[in-house]
DRENBADO-849175 format. One record per atom (N, C-alpha, C): residue number from 1; residue in three letters; atom name; x, y, z. Coordinates in Angstrom, 1 decimal, always signed. Example, Ala and Ser with C-alpha at 12.3 -4.5 7.8 and 13.67 -1.06 7.14 Angstrom:
r resi:1&resn:Ala&name:N&x:+13.2&y:-5.7&z:+7.8
r resi:1&resn:Ala&name:CA&x:+12.3&y:-4.5&z:+7.8
r resi:1&resn:Ala&name:C&x:+13.2&y:-3.3&z:+7.8
r resi:2&resn:Ser&name:N&x:+12.8&y:-2.2&z:+7.1
r resi:2&resn:Ser&name:CA&x:+13.7&y:-1.1&z:+7.1
r resi:2&resn:Ser&name:C&x:+12.9&y:+0.0&z:+7.9
This chain:
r resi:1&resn:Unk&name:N&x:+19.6&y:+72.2&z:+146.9
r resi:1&resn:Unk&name:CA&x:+20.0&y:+71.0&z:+147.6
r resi:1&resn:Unk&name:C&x:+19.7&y:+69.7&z:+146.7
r resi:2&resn:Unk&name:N&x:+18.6&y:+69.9&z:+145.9
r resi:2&resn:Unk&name:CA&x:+18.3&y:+69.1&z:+145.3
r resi:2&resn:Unk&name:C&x:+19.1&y:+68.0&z:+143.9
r resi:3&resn:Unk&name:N&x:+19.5&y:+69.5&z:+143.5
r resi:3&resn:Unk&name:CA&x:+20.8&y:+69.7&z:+142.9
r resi:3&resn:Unk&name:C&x:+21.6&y:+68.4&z:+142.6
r resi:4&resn:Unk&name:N&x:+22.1&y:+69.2&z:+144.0
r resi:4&resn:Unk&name:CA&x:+23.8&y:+68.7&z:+144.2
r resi:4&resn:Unk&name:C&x:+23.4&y:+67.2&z:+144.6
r resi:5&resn:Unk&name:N&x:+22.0&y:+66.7&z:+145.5
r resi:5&resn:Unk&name:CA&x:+22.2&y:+65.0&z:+145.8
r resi:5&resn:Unk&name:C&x:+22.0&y:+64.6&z:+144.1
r resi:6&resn:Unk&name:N&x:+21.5&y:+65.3&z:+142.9
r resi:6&resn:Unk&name:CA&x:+21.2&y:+64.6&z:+141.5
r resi:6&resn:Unk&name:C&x:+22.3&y:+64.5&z:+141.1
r resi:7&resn:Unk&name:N&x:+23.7&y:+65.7&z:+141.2
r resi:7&resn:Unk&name:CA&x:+25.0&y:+65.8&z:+140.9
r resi:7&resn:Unk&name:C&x:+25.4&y:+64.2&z:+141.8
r resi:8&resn:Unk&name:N&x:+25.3&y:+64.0&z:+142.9
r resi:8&resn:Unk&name:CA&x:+26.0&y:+62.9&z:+143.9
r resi:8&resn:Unk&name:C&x:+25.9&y:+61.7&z:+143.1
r resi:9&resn:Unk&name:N&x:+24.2&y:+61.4&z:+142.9
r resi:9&resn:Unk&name:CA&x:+23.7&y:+60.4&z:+142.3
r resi:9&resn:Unk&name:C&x:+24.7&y:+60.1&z:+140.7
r resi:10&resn:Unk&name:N&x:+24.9&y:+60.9&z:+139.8
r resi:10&resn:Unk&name:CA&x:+25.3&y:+60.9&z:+138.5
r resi:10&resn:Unk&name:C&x:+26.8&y:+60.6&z:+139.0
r resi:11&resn:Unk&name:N&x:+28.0&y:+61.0&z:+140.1
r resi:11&resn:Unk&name:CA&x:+29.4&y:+60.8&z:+140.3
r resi:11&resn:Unk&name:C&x:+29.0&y:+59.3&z:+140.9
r resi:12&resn:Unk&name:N&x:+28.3&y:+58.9&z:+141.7
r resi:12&resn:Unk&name:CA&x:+28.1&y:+57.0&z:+141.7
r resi:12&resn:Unk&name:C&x:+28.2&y:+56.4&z:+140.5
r resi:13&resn:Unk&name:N&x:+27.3&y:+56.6&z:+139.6
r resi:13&resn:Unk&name:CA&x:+27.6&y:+55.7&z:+139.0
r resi:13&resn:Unk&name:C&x:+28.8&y:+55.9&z:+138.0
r resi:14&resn:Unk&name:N&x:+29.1&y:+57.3&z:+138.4
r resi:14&resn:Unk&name:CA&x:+30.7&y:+57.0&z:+137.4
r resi:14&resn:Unk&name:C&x:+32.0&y:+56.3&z:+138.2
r resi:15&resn:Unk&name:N&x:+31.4&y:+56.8&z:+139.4
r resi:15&resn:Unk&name:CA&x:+33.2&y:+55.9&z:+140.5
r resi:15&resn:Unk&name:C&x:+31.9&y:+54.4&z:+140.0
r resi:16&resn:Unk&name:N&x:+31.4&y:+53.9&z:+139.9
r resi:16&resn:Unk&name:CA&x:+30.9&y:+52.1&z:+139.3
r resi:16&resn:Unk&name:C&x:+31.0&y:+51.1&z:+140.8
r resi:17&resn:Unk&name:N&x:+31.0&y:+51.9&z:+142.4
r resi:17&resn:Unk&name:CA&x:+31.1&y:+52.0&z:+143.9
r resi:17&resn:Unk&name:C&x:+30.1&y:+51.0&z:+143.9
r resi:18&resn:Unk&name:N&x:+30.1&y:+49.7&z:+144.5
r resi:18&resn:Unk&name:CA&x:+28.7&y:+49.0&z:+144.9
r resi:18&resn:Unk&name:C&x:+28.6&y:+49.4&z:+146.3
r resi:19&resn:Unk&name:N&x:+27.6&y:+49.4&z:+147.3
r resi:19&resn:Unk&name:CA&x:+27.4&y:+49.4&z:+148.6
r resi:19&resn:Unk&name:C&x:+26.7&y:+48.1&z:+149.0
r resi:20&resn:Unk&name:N&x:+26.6&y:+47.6&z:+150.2
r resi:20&resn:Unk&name:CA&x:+25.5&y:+46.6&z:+150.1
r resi:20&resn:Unk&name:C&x:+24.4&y:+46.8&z:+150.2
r resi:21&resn:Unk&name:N&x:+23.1&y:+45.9&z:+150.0
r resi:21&resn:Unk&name:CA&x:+21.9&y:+46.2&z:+149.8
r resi:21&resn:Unk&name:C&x:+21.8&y:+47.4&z:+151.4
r resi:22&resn:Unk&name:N&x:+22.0&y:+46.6&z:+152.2
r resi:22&resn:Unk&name:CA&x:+21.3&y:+47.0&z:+153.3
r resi:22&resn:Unk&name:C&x:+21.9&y:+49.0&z:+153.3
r resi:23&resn:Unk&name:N&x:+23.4&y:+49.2&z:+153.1
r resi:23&resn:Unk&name:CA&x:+23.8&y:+50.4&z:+152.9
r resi:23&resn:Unk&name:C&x:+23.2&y:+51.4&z:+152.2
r resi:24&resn:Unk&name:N&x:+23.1&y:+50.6&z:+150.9
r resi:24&resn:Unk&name:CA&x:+22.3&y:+51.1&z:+149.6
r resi:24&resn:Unk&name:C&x:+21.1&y:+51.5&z:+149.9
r resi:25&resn:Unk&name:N&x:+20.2&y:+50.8&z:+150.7
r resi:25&resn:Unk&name:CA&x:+18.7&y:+51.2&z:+151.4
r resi:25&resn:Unk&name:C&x:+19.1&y:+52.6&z:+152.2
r resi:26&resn:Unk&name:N&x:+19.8&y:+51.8&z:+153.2
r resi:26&resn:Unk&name:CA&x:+20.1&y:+53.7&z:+154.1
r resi:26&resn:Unk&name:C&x:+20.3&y:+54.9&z:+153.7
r resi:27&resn:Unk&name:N&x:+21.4&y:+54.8&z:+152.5
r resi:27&resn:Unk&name:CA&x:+21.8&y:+56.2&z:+152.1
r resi:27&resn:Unk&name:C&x:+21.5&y:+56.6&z:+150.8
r resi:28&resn:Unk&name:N&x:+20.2&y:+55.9&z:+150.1
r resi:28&resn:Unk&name:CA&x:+19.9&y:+56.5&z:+148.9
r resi:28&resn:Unk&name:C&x:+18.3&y:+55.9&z:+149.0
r resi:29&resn:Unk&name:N&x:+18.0&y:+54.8&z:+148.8
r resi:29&resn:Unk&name:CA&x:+16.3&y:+54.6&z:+149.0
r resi:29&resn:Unk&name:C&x:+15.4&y:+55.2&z:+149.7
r resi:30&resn:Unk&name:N&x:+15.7&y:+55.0&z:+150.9
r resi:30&resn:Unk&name:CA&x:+15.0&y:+55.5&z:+152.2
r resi:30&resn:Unk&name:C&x:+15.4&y:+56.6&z:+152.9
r resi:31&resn:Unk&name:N&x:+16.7&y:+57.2&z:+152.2
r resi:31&resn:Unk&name:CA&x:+16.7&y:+58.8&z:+152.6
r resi:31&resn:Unk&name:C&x:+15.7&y:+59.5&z:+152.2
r resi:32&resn:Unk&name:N&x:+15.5&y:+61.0&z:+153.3
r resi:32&resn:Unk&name:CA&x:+14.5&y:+61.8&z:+153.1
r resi:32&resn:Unk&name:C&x:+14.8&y:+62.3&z:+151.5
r resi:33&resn:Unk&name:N&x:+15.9&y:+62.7&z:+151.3
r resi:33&resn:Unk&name:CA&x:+16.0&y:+64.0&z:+150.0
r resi:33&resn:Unk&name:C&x:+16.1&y:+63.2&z:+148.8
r resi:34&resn:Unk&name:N&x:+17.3&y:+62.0&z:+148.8
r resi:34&resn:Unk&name:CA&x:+18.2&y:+61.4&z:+147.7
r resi:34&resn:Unk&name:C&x:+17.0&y:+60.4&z:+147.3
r resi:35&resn:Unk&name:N&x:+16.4&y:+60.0&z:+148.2
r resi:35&resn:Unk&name:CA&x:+15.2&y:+59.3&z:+147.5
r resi:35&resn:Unk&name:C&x:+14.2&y:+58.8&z:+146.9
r resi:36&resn:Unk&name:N&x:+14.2&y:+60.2&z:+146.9
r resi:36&resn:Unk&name:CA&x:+13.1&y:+61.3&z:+145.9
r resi:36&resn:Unk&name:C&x:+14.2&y:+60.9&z:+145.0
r resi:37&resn:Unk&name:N&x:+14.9&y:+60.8&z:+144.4
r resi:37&resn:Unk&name:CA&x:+15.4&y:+60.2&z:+143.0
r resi:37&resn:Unk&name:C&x:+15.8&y:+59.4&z:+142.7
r resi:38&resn:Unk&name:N&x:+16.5&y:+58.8&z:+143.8
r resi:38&resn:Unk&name:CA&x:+17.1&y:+57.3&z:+143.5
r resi:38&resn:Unk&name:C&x:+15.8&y:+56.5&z:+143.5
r resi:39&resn:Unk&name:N&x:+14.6&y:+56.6&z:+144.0
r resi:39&resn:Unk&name:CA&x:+13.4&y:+56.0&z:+143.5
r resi:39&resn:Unk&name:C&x:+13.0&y:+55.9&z:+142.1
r resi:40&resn:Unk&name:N&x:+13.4&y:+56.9&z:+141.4
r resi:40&resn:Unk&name:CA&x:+13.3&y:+57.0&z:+139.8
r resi:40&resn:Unk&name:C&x:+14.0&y:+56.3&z:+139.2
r resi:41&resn:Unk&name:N&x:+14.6&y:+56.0&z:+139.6
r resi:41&resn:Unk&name:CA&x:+16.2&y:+55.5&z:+139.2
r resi:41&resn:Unk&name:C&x:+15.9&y:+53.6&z:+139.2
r resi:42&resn:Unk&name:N&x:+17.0&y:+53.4&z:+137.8
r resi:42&resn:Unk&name:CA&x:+16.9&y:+51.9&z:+138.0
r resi:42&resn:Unk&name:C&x:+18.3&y:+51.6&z:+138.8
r resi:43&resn:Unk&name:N&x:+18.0&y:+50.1&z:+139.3
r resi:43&resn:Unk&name:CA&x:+19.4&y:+49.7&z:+140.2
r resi:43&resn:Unk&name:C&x:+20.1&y:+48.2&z:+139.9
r resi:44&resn:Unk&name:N&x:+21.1&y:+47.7&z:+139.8
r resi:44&resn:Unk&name:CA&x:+21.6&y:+46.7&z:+139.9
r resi:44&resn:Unk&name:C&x:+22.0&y:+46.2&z:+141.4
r resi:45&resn:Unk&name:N&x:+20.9&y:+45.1&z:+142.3
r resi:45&resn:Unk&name:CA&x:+20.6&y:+44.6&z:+142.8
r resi:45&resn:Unk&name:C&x:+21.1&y:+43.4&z:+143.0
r resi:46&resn:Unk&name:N&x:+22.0&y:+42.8&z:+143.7
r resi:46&resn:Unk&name:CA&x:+22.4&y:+41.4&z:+143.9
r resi:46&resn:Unk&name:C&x:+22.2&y:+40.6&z:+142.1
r resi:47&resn:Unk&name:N&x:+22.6&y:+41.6&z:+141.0
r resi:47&resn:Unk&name:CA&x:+23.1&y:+41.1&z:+139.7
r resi:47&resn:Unk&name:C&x:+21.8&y:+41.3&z:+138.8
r resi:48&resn:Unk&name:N&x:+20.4&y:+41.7&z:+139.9
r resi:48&resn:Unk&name:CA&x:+19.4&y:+41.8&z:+139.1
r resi:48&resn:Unk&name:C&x:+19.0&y:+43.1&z:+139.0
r resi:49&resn:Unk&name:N&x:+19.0&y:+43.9&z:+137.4
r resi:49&resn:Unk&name:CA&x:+18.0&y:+44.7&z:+137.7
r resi:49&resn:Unk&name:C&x:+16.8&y:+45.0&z:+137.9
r resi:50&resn:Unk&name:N&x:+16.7&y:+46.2&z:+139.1
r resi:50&resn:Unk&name:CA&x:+15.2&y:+46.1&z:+139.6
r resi:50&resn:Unk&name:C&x:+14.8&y:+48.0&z:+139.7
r resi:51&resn:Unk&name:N&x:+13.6&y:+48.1&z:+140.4
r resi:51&resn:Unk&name:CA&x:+13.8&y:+49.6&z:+140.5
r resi:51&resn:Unk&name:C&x:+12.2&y:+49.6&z:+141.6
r resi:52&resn:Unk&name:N&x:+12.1&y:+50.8&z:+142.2
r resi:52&resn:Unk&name:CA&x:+10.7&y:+50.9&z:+142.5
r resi:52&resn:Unk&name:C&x:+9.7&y:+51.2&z:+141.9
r resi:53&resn:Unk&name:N&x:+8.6&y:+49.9&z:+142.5
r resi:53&resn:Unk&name:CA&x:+7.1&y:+50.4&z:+141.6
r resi:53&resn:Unk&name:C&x:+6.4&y:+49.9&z:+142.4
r resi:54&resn:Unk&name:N&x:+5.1&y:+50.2&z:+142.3
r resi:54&resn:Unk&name:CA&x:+4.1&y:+49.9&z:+143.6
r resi:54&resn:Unk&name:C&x:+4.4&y:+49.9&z:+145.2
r resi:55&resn:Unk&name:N&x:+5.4&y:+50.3&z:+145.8
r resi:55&resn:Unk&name:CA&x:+5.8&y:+50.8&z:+146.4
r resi:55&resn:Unk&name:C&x:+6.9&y:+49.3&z:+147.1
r resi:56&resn:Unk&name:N&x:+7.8&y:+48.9&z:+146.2
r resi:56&resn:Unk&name:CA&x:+8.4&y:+47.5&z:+146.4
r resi:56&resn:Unk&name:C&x:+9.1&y:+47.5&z:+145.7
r resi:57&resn:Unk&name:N&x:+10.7&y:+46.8&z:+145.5
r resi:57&resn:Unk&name:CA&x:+11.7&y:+46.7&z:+144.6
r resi:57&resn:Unk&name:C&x:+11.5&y:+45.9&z:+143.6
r resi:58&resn:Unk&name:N&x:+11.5&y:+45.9&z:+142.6
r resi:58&resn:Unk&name:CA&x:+10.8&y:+44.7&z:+141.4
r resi:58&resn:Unk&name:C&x:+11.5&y:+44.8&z:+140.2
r resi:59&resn:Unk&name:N&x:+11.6&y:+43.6&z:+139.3
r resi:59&resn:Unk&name:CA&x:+12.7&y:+43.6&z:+139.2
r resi:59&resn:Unk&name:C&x:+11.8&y:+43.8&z:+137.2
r resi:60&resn:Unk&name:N&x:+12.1&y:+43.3&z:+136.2
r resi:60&resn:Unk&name:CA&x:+11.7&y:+43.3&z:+135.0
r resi:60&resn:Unk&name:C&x:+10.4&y:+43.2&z:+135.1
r resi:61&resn:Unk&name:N&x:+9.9&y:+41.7&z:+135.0
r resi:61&resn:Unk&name:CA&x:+8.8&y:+41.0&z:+135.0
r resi:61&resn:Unk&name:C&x:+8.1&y:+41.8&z:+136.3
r resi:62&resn:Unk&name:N&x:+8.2&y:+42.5&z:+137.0
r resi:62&resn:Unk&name:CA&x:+7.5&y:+43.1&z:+138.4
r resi:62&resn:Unk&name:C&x:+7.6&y:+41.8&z:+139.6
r resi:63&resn:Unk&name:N&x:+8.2&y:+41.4&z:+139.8
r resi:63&resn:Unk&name:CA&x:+8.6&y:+40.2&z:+140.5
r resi:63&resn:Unk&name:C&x:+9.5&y:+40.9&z:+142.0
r resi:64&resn:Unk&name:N&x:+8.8&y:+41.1&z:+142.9
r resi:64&resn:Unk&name:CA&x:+9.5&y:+41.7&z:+144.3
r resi:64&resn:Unk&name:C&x:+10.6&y:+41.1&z:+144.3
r resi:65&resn:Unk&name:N&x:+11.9&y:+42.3&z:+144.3
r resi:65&resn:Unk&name:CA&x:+12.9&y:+41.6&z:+144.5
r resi:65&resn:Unk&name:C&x:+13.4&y:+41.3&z:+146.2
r resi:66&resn:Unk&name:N&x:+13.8&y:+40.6&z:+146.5
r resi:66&resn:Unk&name:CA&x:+14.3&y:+40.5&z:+148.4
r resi:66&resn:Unk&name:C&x:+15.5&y:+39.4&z:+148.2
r resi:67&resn:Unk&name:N&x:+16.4&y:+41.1&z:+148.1
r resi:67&resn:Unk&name:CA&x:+17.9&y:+40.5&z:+148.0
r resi:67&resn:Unk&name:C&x:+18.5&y:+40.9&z:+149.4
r resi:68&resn:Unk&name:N&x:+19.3&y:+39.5&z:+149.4
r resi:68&resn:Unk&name:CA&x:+20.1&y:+39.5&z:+151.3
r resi:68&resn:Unk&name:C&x:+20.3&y:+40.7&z:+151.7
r resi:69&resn:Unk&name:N&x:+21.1&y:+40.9&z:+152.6
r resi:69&resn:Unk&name:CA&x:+21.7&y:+42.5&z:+153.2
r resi:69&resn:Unk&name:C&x:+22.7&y:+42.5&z:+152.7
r resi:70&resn:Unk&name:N&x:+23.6&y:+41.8&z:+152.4
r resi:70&resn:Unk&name:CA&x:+24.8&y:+41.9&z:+152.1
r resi:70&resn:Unk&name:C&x:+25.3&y:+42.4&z:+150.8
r resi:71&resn:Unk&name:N&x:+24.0&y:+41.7&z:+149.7
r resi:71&resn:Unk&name:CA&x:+23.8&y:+42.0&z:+147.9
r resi:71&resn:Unk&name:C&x:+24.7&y:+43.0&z:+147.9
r resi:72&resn:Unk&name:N&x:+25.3&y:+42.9&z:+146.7
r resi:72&resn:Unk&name:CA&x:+25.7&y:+44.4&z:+146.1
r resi:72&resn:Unk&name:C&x:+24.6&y:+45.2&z:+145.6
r resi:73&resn:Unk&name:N&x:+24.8&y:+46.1&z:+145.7
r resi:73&resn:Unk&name:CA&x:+23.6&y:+47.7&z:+144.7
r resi:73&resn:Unk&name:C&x:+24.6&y:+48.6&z:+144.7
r resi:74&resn:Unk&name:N&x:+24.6&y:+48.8&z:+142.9
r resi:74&resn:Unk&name:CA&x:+24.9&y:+50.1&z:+142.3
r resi:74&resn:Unk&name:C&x:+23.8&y:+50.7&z:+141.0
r resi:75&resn:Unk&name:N&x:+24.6&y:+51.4&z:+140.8
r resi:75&resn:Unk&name:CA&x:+23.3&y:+51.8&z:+139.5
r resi:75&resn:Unk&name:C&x:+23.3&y:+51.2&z:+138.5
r resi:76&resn:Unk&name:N&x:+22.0&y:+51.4&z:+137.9
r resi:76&resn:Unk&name:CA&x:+22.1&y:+50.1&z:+136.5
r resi:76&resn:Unk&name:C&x:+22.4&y:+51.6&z:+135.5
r resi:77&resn:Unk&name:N&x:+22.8&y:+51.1&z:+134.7
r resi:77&resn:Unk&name:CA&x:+22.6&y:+52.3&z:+133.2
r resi:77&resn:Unk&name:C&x:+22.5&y:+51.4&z:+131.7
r resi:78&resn:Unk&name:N&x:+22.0&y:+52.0&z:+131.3
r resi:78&resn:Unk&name:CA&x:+21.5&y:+51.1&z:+130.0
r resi:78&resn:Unk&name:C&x:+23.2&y:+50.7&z:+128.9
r resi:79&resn:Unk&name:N&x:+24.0&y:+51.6&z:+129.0
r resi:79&resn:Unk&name:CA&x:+25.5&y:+51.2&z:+128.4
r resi:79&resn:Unk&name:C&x:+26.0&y:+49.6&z:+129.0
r resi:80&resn:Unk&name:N&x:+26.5&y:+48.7&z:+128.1
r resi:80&resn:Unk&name:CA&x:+26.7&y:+47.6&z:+128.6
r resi:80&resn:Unk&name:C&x:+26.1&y:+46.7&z:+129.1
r resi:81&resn:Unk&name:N&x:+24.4&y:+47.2&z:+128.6
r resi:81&resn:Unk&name:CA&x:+23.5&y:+46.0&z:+129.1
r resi:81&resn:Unk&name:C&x:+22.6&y:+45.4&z:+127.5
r resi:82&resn:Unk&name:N&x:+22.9&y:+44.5&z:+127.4
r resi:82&resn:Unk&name:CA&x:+21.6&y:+43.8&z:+126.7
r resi:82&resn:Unk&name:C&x:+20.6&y:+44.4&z:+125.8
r resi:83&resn:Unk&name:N&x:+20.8&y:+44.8&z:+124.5
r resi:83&resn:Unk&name:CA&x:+19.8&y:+45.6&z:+123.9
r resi:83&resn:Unk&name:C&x:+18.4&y:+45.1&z:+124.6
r resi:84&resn:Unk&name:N&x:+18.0&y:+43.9&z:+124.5
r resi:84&resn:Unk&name:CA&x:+16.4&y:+43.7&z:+124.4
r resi:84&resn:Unk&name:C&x:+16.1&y:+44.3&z:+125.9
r resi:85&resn:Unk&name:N&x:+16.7&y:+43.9&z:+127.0
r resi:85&resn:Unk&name:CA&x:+16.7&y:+44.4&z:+128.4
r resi:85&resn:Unk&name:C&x:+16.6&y:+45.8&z:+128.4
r resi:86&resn:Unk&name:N&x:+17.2&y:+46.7&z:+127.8
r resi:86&resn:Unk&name:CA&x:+17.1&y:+48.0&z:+127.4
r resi:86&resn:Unk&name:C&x:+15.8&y:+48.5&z:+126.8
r resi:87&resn:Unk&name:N&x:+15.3&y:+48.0&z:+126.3
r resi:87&resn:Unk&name:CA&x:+14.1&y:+47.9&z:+125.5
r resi:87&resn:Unk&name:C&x:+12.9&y:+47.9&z:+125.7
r resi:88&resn:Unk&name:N&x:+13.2&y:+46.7&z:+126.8
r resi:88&resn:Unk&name:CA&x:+12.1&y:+46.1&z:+127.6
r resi:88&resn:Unk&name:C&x:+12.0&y:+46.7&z:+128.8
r resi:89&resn:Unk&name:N&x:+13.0&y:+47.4&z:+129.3
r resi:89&resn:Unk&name:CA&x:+12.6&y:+48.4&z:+130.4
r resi:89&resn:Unk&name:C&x:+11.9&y:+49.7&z:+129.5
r resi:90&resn:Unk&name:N&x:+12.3&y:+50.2&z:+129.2
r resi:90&resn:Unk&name:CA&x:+11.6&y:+51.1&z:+128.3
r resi:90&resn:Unk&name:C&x:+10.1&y:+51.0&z:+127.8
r resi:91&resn:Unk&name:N&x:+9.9&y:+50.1&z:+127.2
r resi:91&resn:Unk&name:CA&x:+8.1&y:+49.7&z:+127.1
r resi:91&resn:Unk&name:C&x:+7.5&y:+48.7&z:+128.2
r resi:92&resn:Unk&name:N&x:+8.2&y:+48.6&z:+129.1
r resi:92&resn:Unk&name:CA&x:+7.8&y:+47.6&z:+130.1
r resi:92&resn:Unk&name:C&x:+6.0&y:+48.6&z:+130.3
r resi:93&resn:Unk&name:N&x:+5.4&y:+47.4&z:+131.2
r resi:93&resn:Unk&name:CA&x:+3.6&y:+47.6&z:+131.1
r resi:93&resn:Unk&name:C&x:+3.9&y:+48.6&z:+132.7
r resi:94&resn:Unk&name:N&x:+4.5&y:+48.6&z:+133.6
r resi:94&resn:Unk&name:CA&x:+5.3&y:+49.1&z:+134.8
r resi:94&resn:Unk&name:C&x:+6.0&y:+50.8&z:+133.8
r resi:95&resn:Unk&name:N&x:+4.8&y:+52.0&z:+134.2
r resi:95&resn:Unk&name:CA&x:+5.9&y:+53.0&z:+133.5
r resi:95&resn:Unk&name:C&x:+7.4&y:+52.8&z:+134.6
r resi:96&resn:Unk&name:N&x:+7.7&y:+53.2&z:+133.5
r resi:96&resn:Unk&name:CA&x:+9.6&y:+54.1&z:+134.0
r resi:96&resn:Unk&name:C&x:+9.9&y:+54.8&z:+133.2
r resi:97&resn:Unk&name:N&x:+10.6&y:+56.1&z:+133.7
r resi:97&resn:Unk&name:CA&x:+10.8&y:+55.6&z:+135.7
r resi:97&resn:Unk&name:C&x:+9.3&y:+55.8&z:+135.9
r resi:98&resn:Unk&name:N&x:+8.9&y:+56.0&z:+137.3
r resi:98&resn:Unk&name:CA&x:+8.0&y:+56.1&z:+137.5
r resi:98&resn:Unk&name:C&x:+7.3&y:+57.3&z:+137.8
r resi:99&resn:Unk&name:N&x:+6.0&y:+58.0&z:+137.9
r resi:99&resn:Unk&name:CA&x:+5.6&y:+59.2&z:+137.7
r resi:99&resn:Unk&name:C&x:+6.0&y:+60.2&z:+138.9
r resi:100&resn:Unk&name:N&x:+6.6&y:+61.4&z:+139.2
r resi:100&resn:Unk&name:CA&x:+7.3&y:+62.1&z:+139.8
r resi:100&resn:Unk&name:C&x:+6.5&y:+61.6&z:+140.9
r resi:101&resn:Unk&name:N&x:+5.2&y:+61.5&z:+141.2
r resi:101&resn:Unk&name:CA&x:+4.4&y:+61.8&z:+142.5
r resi:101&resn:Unk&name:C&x:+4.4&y:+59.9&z:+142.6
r resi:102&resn:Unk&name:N&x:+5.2&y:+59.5&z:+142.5
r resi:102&resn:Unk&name:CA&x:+4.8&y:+58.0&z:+142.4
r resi:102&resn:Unk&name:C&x:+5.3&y:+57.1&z:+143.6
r resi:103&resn:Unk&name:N&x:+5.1&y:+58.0&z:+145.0
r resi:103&resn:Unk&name:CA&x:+5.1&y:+56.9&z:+146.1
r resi:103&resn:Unk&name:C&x:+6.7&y:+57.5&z:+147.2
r resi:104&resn:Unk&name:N&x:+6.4&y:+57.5&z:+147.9
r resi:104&resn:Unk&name:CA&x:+7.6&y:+57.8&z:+148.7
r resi:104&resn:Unk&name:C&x:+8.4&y:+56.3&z:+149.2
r resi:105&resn:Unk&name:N&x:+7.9&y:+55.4&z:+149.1
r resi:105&resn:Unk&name:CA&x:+8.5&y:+54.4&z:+149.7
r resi:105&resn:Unk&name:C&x:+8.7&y:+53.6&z:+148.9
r resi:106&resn:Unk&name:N&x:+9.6&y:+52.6&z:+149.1
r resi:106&resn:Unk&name:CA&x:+9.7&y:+51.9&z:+148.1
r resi:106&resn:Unk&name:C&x:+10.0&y:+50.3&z:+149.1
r resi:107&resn:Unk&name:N&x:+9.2&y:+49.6&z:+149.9
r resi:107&resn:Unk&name:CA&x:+9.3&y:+48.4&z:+150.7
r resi:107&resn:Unk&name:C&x:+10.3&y:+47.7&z:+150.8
């Protein structure tokens, strides 16, 4: 089962589908199964990327993000973004993604 929500996850970001924040929270963050990965996962956020850490949406700098209900969210992917941003998520002091056992919630 696990599978096929990581298969689901990987066909979003190829249909490039935004949901709104609030949607995006229901059917991928704070679901029981998919959110066990989409927690790993970086996200494009009302234009910001952000992801979960310490159990809160945060965005580069670790700066909580609290974007409206309406925001768009889809997935970030490093293609088409900003070498240094790429980079900087990558050595960021915040691992990522985060460690498999790294929090069920994400605030």
């Amino acid at each position: 089962m696990l599978t096929a929500q990581a298969e689901r996850l990987d066909r979003l970001f190829l249909s490039r589908r935004q949901r709104t924040y609030v949607a995006w929270r229901e059917r991928y963050l704070d679901h029981p199964l998919v959110g066990t990965l989409a927690r790993r996962l970086l996200w494009t956020v009302d234009g910001t990327a952000c992801g979960c850490a310490d159990g809160a949406l945060r965005t580069l700098d670790s700066t909580e993000a609290r974007p409206e209900p309406g925001a768009p969210a889809e997935p970030w992917h490093p293609i088409g973004q900003d070498p240094a941003e790429v980079l900087a998520w990558r050595t960021s002091s915040t691992p990522w993604p985060p460690p498999a056992d790294g929090g069920t919630s994400c605030a």
